[in-house]
C-alpha positions as CSV (number, residue, x, y, z in Angstrom):
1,X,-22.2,3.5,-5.7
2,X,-20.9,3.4,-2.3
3,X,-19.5,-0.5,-2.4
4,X,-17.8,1.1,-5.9
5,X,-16.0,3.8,-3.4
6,X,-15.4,1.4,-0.5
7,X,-13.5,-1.2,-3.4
8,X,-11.2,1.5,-4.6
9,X,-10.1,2.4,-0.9
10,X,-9.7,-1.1,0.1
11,X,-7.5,-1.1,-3.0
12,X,-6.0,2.1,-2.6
13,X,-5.1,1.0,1.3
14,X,-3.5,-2.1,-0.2
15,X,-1.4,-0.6,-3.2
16,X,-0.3,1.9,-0.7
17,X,0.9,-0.8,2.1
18,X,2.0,-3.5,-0.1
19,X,4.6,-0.6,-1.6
20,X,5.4,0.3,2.3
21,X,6.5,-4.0,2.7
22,X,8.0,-3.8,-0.6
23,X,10.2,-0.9,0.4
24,X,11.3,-2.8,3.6
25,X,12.3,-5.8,1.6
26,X,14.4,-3.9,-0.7
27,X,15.7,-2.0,2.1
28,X,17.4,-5.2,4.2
29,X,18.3,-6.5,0.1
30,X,20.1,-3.5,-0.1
31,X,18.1,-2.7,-3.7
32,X,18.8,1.2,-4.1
33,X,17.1,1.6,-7.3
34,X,13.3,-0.3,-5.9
35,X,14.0,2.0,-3.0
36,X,13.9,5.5,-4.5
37,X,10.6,3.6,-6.9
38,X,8.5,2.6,-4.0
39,X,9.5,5.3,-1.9
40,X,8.3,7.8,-4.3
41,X,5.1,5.8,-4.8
42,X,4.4,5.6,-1.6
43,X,4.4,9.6,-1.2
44,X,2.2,10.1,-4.0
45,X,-0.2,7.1,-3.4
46,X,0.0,8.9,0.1
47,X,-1.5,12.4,-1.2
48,X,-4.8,10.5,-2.3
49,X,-5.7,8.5,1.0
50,X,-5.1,11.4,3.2
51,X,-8.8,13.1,2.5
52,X,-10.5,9.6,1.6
53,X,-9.8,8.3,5.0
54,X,-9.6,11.5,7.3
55,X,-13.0,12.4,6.3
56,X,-14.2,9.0,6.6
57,X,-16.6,7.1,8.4
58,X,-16.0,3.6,10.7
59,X,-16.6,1.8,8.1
60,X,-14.5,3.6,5.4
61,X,-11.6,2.8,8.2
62,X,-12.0,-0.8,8.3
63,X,-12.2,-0.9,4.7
64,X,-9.4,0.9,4.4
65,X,-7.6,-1.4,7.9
66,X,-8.7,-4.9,5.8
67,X,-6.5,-3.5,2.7
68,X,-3.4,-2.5,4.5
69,X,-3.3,-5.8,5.7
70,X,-4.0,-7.3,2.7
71,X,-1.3,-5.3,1.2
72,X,1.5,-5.8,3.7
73,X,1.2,-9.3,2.9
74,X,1.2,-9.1,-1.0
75,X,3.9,-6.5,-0.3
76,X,6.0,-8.6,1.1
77,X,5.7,-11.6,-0.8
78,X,5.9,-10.0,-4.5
79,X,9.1,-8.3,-3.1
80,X,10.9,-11.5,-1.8
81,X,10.0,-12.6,-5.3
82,X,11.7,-9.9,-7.2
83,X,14.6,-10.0,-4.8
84,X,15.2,-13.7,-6.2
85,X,14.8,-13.4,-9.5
């Protein structure tokens, strides 16, 4: 049950990053519209990881540190790829 809790904040971190390097992308391409979308996203994803991770342990926080990074890079990536299609 607990590796089923530590999965969902590793993805939670990552969903929640990966919108923040989307955001940046579509900032510098000028992309309004993906702006207001990711920005809003990344509020709301936001309100869930605030108790998850405050009232965490160590562990939860690397967990939660090993998606962020995993997400800034996916972030990035699948935004330069929208940017170009």
């Amino acid at each position: 049950m607990l590796l089923n809790a530590r999965v969902k904040l590793f993805i939670s971190a990552m969903t929640h990053v990966a919108l923040v390097a989307m955001n940046m992308v579509f900032l510098t391409a000028h992309n309004v519209i993906m702006l207001g979308v990711t920005g809003f996203l990344i509020s709301l994803i936001w309100t869930f990881n605030v108790k998850k991770i405050a009232f965490g342990t160590w562990i939860d926080r690397i967990v939660y540190s090993c998606g962020a990074c995993t997400g800034t890079l996916s972030g990035y990536y699948l935004a330069t790829y929208l940017t170009h299609l």
